[in-house]
C-alpha positions in Angstrom: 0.0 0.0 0.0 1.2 3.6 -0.7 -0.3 6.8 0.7 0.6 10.1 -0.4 2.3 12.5 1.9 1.7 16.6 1.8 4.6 17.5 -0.3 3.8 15.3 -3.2 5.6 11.8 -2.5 4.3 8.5 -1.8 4.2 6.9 1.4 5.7 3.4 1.0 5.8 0.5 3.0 9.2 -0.8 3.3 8.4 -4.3 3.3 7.1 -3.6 -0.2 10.8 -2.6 -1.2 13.1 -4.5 -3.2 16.5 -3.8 -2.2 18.7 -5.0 -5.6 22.3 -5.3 -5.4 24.2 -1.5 -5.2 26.6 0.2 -7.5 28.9 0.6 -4.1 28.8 -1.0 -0.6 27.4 0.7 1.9 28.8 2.9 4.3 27.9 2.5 8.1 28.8 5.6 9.0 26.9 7.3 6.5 23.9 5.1 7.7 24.7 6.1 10.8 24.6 9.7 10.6 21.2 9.7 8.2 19.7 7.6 10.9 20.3 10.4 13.3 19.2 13.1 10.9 16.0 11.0 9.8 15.3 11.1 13.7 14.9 14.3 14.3 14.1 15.7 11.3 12.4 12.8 9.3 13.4 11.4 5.5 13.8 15.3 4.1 14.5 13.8 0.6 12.1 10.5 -0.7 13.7 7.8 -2.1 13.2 6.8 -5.9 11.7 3.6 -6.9 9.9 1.7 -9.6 7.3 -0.5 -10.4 8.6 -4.2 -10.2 7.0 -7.5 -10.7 9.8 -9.4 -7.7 7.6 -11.7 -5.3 7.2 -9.9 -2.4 7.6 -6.5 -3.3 5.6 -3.9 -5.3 8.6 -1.7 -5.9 12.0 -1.4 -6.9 14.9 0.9 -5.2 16.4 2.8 -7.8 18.0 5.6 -5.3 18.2 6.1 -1.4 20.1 2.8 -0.6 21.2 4.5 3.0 18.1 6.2 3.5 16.5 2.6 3.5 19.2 1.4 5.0 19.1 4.1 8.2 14.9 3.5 8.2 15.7 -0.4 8.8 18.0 0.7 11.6 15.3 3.0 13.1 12.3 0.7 13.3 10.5 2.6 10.3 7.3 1.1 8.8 7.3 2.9 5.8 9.3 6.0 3.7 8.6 8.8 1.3 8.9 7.5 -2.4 9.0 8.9 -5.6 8.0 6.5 -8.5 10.1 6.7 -11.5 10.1 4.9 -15.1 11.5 2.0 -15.3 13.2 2.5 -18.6 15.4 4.9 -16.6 16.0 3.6 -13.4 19.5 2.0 -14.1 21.0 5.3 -15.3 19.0 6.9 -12.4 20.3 4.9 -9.9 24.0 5.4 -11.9 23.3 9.3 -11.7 22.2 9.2 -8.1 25.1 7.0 -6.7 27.7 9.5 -8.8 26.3 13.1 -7.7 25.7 12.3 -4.1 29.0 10.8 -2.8 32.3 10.5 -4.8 32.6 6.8 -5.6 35.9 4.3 -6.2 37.1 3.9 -9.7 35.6 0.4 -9.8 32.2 1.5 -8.4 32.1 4.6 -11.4 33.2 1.9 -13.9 29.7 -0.3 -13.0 27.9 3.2 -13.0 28.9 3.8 -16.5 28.2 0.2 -17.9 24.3 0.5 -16.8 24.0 3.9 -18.5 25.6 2.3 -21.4 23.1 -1.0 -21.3 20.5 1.4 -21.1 21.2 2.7 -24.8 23.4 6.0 -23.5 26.6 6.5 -26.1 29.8 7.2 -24.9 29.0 11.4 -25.3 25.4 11.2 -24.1 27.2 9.3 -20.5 29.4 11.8 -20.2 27.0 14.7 -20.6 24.9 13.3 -18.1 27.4 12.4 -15.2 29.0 16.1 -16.3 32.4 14.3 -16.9 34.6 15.2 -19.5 35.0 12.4 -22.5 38.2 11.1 -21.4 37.0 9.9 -17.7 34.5 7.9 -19.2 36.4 6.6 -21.7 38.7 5.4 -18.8 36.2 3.6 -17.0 34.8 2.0 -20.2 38.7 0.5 -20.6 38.7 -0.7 -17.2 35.5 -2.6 -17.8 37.0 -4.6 -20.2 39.5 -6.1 -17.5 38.3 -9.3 -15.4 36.5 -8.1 -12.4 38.8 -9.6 -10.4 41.3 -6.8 -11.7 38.6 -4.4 -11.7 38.1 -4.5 -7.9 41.6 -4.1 -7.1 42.0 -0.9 -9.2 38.7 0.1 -7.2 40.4 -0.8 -3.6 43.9 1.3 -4.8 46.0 -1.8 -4.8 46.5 -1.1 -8.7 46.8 1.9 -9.7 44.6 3.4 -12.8 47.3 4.6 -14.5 48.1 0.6 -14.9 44.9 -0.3 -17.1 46.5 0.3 -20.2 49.4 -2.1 -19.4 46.8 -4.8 -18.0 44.5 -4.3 -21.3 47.6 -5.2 -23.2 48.7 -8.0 -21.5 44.9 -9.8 -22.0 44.9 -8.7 -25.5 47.6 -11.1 -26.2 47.0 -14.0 -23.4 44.2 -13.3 -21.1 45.7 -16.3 -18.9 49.0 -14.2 -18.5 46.3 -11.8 -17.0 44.7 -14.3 -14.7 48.6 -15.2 -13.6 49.6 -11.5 -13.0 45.8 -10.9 -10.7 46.4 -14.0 -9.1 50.2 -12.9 -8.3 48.9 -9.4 -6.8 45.8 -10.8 -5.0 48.2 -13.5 -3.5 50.2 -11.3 -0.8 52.2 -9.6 -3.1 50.0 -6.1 -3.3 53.0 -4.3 -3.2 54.6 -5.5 -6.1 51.3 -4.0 -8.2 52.9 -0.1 -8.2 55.5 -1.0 -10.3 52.9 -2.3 -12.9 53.0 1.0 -14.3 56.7 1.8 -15.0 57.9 -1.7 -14.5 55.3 -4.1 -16.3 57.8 -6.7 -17.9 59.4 -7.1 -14.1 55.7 -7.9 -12.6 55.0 -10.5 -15.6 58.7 -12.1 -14.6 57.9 -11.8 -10.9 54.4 -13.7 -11.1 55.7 -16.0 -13.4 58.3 -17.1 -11.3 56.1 -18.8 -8.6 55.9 -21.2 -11.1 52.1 -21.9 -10.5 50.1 -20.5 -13.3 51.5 -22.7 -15.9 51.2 -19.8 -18.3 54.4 -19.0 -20.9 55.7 -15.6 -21.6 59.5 -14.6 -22.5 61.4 -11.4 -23.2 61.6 -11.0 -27.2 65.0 -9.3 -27.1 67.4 -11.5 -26.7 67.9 -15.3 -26.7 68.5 -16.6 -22.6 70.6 -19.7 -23.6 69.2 -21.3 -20.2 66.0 -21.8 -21.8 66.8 -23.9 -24.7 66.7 -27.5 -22.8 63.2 -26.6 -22.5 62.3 -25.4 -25.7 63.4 -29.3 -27.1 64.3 -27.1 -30.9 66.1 -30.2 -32.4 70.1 -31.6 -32.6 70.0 -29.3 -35.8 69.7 -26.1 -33.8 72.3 -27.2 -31.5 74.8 -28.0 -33.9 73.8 -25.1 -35.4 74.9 -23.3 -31.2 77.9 -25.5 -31.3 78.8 -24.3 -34.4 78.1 -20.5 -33.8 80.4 -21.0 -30.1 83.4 -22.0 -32.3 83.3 -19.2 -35.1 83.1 -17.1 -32.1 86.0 -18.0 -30.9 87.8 -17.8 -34.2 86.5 -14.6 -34.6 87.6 -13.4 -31.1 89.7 -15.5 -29.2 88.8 -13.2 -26.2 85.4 -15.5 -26.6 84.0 -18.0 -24.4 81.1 -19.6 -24.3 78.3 -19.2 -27.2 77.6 -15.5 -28.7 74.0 -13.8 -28.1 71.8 -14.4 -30.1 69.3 -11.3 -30.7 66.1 -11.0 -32.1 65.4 -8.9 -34.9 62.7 -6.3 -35.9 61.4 -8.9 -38.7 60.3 -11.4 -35.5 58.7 -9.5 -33.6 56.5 -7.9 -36.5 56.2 -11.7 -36.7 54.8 -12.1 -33.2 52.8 -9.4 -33.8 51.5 -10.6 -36.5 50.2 -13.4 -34.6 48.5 -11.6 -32.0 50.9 -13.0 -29.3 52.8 -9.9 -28.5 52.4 -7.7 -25.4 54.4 -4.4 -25.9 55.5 -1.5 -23.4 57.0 1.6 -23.8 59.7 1.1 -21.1 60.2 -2.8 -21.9 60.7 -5.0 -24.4 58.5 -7.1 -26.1 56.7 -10.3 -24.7 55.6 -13.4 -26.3 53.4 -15.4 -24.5 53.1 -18.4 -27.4 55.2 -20.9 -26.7 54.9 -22.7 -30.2 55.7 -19.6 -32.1 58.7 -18.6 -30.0 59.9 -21.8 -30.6 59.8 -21.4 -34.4 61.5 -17.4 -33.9 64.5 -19.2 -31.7 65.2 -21.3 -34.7 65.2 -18.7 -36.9 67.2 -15.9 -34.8 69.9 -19.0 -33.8 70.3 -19.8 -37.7 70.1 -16.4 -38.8 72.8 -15.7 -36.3 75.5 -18.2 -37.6 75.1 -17.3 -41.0 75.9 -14.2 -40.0 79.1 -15.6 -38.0 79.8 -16.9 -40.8 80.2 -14.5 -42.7 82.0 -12.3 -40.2 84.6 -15.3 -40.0 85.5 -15.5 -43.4 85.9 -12.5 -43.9 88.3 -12.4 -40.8 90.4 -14.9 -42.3 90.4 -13.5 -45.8 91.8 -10.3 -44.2 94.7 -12.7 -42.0 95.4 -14.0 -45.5 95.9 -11.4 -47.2 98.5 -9.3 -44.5 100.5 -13.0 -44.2 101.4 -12.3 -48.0 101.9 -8.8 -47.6 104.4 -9.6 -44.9 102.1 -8.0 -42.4 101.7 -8.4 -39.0 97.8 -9.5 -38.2 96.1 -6.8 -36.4 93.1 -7.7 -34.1 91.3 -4.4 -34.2 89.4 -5.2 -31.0 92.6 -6.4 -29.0 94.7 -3.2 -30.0 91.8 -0.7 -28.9 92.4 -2.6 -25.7 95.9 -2.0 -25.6 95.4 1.6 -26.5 93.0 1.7 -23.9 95.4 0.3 -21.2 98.0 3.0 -22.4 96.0 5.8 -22.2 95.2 4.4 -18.2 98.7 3.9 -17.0 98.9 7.6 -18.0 96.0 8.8 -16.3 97.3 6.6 -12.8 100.1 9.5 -12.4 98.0 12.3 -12.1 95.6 9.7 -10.1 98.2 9.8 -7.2 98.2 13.6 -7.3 94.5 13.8 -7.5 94.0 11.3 -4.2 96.2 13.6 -2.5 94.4 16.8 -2.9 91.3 14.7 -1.6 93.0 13.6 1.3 93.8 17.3 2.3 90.5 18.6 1.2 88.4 15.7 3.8 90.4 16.6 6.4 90.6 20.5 6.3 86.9 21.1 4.8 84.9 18.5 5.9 85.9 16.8 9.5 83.8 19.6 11.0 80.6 20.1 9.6 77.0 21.8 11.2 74.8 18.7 11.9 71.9 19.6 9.5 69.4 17.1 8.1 71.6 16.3 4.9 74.1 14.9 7.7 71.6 13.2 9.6 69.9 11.5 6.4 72.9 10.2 5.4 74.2 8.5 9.0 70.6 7.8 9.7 69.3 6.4 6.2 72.8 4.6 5.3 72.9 2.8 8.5 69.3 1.2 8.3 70.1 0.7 4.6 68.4 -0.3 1.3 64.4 -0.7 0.6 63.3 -4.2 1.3 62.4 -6.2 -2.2 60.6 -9.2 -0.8 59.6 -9.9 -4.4 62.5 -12.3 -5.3 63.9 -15.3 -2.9 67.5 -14.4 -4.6 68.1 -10.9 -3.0 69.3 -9.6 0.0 68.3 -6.4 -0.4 66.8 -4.6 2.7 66.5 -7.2 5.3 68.2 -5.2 8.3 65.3 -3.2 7.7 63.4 -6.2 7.7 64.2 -6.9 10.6 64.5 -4.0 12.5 60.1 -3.9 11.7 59.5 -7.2 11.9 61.4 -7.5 15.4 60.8 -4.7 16.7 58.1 -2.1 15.3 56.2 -5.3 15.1 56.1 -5.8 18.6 56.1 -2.6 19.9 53.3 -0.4 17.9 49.6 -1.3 18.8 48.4 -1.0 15.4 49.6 -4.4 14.3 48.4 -6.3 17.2 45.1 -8.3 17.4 43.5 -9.8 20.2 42.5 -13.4 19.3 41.3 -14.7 22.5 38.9 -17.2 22.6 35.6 -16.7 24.5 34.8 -20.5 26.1 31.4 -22.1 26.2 30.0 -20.6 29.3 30.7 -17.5 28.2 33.2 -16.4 29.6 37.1 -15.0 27.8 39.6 -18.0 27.6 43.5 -17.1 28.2 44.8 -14.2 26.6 46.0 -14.3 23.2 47.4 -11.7 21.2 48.7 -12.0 17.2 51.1 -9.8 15.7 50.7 -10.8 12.4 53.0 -13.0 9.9 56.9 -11.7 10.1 57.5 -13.4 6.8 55.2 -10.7 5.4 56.9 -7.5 7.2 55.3 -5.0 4.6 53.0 -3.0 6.5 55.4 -2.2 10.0 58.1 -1.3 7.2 55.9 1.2 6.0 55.3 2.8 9.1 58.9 2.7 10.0 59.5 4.7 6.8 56.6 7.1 7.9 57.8 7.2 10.9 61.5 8.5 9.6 60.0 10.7 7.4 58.1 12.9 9.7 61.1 13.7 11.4 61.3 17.6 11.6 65.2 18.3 12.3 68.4 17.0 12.7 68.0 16.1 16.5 64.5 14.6 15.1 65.6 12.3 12.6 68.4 11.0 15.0 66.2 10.0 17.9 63.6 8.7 15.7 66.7 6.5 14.4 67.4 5.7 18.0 63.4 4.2 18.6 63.6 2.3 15.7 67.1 0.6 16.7 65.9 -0.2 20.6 62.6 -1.4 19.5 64.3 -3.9 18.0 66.9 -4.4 20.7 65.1 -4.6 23.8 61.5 -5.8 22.6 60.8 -8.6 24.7 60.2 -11.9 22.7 57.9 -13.6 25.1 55.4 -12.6 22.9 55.9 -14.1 20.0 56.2 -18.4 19.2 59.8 -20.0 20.1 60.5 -20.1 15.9 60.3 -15.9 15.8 62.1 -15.4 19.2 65.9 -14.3 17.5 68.7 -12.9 19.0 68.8 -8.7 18.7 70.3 -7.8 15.9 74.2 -7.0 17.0 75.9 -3.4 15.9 79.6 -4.8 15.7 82.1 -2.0 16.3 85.6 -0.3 16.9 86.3 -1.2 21.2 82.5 -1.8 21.0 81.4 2.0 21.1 77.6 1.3 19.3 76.4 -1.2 22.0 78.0 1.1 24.9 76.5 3.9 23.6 73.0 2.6 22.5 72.7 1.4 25.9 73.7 4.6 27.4 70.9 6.5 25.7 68.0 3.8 25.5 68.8 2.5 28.9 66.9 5.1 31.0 63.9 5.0 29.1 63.3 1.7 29.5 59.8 1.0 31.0 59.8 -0.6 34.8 57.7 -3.1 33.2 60.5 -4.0 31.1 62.7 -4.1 34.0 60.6 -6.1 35.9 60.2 -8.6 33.5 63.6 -8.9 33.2 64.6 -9.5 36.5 61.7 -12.0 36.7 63.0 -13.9 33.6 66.6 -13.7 35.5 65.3 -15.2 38.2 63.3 -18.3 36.8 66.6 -19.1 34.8 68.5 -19.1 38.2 65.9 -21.8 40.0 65.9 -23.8 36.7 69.5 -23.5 36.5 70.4 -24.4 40.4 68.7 -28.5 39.9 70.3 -28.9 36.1 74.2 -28.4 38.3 73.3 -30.5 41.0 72.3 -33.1 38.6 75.2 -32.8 36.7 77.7 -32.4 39.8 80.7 -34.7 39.9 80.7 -36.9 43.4 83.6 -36.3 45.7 85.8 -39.1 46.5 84.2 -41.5 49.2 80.9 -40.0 48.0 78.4 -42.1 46.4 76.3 -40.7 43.7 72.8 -39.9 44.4 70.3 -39.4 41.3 68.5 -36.3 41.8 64.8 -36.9 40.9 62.9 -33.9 39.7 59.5 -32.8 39.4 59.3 -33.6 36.1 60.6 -36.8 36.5 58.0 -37.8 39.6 55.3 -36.6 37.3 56.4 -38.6 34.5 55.8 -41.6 36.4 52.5 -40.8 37.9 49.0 -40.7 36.9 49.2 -36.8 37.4 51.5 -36.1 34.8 51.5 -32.9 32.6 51.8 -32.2 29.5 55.5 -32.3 28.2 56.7 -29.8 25.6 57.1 -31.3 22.3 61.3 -30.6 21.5 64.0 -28.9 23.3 63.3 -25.5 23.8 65.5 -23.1 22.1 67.1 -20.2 24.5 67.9 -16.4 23.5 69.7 -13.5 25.5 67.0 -11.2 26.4 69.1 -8.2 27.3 73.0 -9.0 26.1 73.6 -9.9 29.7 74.2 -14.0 30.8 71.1 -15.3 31.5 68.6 -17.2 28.8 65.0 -18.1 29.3 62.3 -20.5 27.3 58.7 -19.5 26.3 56.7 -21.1 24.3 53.3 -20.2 21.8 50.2 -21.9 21.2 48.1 -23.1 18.0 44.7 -21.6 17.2 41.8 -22.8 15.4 42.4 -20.6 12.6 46.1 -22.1 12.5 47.9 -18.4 13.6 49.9 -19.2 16.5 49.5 -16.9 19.6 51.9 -16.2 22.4 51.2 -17.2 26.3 52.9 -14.3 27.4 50.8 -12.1 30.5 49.4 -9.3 28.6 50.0 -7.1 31.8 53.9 -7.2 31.5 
């Protein structure tokens, strides 16, 4: 039933709404707040529906998701309704989702597909959103990516000004796509920036989990690694052998088999195909393996002909100067000799030149104003590179690594979750608290940048250095399982001036919680430690051996017995002084371990 209010709109039952899926999820806090408007005020603007035939329901939202939304929170019966055509109410709904709150990329891209299903062109959309051309053109190209792809450029985890590069790739092998999406989606979110500058390294990078069973490979040059794989015949590897040894004839300097480059005429070839995917700051990809199979042949035979060649004509020219009378000249080799002249020259004034910079450090620069150019670069050098933790085979950033996994990790509230259990009766089981996976250190890194970055000054940026070091240093790793509990990292130096002074200017900040725990830890050690050396004590003379029977051991042979910890425990120094201590984690349901640790300390 619908009755019709003084201002013109229909009074509508809400139980005779039919709520179809949204352009956009909704926002609570926007519910929230219109609930509280609608409360005081009432529903100030009606919602829009239309006329549908859904069992159930008489009408059709079109517009006014969270005004329905915040009438169901507030016990409403019915709303104020406008009824609308229901040729229109996709682009309506569109329109109404666009003007009254700024939507995600993904969300505009579904707003401009139902004003395109509903007949609108291209021009006709953009006029009615009051767009310009190229931002719906934009969306229309990120509608053709799966919509797998399209929600991540909607959450920000790819950037837009990547569609262009993922269009590309599924142009030539929407599979490579699926790889690429599944590599992103899979942990590796932070890879996805470089998908605009770097697209050939993401395609190498997802491609190397080895997973998606998809081929792709660079169209540059021949990676002689590859060719067990590619199976291309005893011909073609004659035809290697072959090239390897007019290589060496050619330069004796050689070793090994000579590159072998592909040419402008095979990748028009691949093109050709439709199995190219090309970038502006990369090369070329193929991603058939049958026809990159048929271009090795070619590039491999194409590039001993031209050995060939280039050998004949080498020995045609040794020839002809051994019947002149003529000394052989290797042009390559005497560029190198007149290269190593022209050094040993150079090395004279080299002596002079270190020198002057010796005298220069000393007198110009052993006293300089601590600015922030000085503190970046004792500050920033020391923590050292960006961590890449793209690729298994690099090193690169892992103090860094550590220093947030180990320490930021444990110390920052933000990246701690209470997981405890609540138990059957109701009540909260033992505390449990997870810090998250240190294998995937991405996010405390982040802050830790942040966290540098903010600095304001010289003094700033030093002390900020300072927190991030002693985090790491005196964090205690009770709270983490036994596998995560490392050693601090150690800062090896001249008479041991970096752990003197680090202690020196952490020390009196430390928390008396931190202290107490300490000396608690100390202490436990000591009464574990005090049965293990009688145990172990040699008898005097005269003296006959008693076995020392332990707790443990009485337990063991009793009905009573607890629960024995499954492997030796592993022991760490806690704060660089002599005592060790063992702790231990437990196994949730969800398969996260948790630590035991008393959340008060």
């Amino acid at each position: 039933m619908a009755t019709t209010t003084p201002t013109g709109a229909l009074l509508v039952a809400l139980d005779q709404i039919h709520v179809p899926v949204n352009v956009r999820e909704l926002d609570q806090a926007h519910v929230d707040a219109l609930a509280g408007s609608i409360a005081l005020q009432g529903m100030l603007v009606p919602v829009v529906l239309t006329h549908t035939d859904a069992a159930g329901a008489g009408f059709l939202l079109v517009a006014g998701f969270h005004r329905v939304a915040a009438a169901h929170q507030l016990g409403l019966s019915e709303v104020p309704a406008v009824i609308r055509d229901a040729d229109t109410e996709q682009s309506d709904r569109a329109l109404e989702n666009i003007v009254r709150k700024a939507l995600s990329p993904y969300e505009e891209a579904v707003a401009v597909r139902a004003m395109l299903d509903r007949g609108l062109t291209e021009d006709g959309t953009a006029q009615a959103l009051g767009w310009p051309r190229q931002r719906v053109a934009a969306r229309m190209k990120l509608l053709e990516l799966p919509e797998r792809a399209q929600q991540m450029v909607g959450a920000g985890t790819i950037a837009l000004s990547a569609v262009d590069q993922l269009r590309a790739i599924k142009d030539a092998s929407p599979k490579l796509l699926d790889a690429v999406v599944e590599y992103l989606a899979d942990g590796n979110e932070h890879v996805a920036e470089r998908l605009s500058t770097q697209p050939g390294w993401v395609i190498d990078a997802a491609l190397r989990t080895g997973r998606s069973g998809v081929f792709a490979a660079h169209l540059s040059r021949l990676d002689t690694h590859e060719l067990p794989a590619l199976k291309l015949g005893k011909k073609v590897e004659q035809l290697l052998e072959e090239a390897a040894a007019l290589h060496k004839q050619i330069d004796r300097y050689a070793y090994g088999a000579p590159a072998v480059r592909f040419s402008e005429q095979d990748v028009d070839q691949a093109r050709a195909a439709g199995v190219l995917v090309e970038f502006e700051s990369s090369a070329p990809i193929i991603t058939d393996r049958a026809t990159y199979r048929e271009l090795c042949k070619q590039a491999i035979k194409r590039s001993t002909e031209e050995l060939r060649e280039k050998a004949a004509a080498v020995e045609q020219e040794r020839k002809a100067a051994k019947a002149a009378g003529k000394t052989v000249v290797d042009p390559e080799a005497e560029a190198r000799r007149e290269r190593g002249r022209a050094l040993r020259a150079l090395a004279e004034q080299a002596h002079g030149a270190n020198l002057d910079l010796g005298w220069a450090l000393r007198n110009e620069l052993a006293s300089v104003e601590i600015d922030m150019t000085v503190a970046r670069l004792f500050v920033f050098g020391l923590l050292g590179a960006d961590y890449d933790g793209s690729s298994p085979y690099t090193s690169s950033g892992d103090r860094v690594a550590e220093l947030a996994a180990r320490g930021v990790r444990l110390v920052v509230e933000e990246f701690r979750t209470d997981v405890t259990k609540t138990r059957k009766d109701g009540t909260r089981g033992a505390y449990r608290v997870s810090y998250g996976d240190p294998r995937k250190p991405e996010k405390p890194i982040a802050w830790l940048w942040r966290f540098l970055d903010a600095a304001s000054s010289p003094q700033d940026l030093f002390g900020r250095g300072l927190v991030v070091i002693a985090a790491e240093q005196y964090a205690s790793r009770l709270v983490v399982p036994l596998s995560q509990q490392h050693t601090p990292m150690r800062w090896p130096s001249h008479k041991d001036h970096a752990r003197k002074a680090l202690a020196k200017l952490a020390g009196p900040h430390l928390p008396a919680t931190l202290k107490a725990l300490e000396k608690a830890i100390a202490k436990a050690n000591a009464e574990t430690e005090d049965p293990r050396r009688a145990a172990t004590r040699r008898p005097d003379a005269g003296e006959e051996a008693q076995p020392v029977e332990t707790e443990r051991d009485t337990a063991a042979d009793g009905e009573d017995a607890g629960d024995e910890l499954d492997g030796d425990l592993d022991e760490y120094e806690l704060d660089h002084d002599d005592y060790e201590t063992h702790v231990s984690g437990a196994v949730g349901a969800d398969g996260s371990v948790y630590s035991d640790a008393d959340p008060g300390l």
